[in-house]
N, C-alpha and C positions, 0 to 999 in steps of 0.2 A: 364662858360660853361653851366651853368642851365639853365641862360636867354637867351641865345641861340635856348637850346631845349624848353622853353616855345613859345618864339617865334615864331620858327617853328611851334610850336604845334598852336596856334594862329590861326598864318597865313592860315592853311590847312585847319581848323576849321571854317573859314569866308569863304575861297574860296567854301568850300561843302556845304554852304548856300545859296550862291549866284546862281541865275538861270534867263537865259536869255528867256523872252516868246517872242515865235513866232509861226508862221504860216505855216504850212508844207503844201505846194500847188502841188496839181497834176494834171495834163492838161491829159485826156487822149482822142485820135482819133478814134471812134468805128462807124464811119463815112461812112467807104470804099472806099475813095475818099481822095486823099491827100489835106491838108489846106496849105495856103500860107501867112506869116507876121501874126503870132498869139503875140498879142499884151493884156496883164494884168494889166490895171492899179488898183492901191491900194491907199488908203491914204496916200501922201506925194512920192508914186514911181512908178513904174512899173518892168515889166519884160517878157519877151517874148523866141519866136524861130523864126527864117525863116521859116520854112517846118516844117512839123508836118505831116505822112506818115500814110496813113490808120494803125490801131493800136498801132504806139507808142503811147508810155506814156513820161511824160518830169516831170520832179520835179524840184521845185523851194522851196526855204525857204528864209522869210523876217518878219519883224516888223513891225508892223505898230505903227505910230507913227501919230497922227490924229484920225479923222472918217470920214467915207464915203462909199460910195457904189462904190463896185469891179467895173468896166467897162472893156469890153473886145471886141476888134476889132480883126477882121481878114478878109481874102482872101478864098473863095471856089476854087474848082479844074475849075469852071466857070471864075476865077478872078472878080469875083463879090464881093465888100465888105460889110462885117456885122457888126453892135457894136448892142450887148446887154450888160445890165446893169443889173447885180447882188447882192447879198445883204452886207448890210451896216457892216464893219468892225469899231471898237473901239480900239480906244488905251490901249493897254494891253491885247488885245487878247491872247491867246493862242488856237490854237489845228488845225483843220484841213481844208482844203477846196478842195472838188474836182469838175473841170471844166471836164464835160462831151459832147463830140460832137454826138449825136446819128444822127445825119445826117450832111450835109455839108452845113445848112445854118443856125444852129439854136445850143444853146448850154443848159445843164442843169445843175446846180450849187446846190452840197450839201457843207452846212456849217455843221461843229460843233464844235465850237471854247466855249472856259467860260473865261471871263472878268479875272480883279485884284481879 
């Protein structure tokens, strides 16, 4: 019965160690103009919406696993398409990134992420 409850005790004792870093992504539309196929690529994946409606916000969370600079493609309310290119993520990032549209052809990207 003791090594049981050590055991357990252990076990809960690693698991409250253990911490997964990632990147908590938020895309927001401050635009006035709805965007069309907003597309996020990252080191090793991507992630996106269809639609993105003057004002929403979309949250995404992922890992990167690699390095590389963000790339981000999309569609104006023109259907005109855009890819800017954003700043360079490392593997083991942690913290935050947010993807600003202050108009509907152009995007502004703050990072603040810290390494291993």
């Amino acid at each position: 019965m003791r090594w049981m409850i050590g055991l357990g005790l252990t076990g809960t004792l690693l698991m409250a160690g253990c911490h997964s870093k990632y990147i908590q992504a938020t895309v927001v539309n401050a635009s006035g103009a709805p965007l069309h196929v907003v597309q996020v690529a990252y080191p090793s994946a991507s992630f996106g919406t269809q639609d993105l409606a003057p004002g929403q916000v979309f949250h995404y969370r992922f890992k990167v696993i690699g390095s590389g600079p963000v790339k981000l493609d999309f569609t104006d309310a023109k259907m005109q398409e855009h890819q800017q290119t954003g700043p360079a993520l490392h593997e083991g990032d942690e913290g935050q990134l947010l993807i600003r549209f202050p108009a509907q052809d152009r995007a502004e990207f703050q990072v603040s992420v810290h390494g291993q």
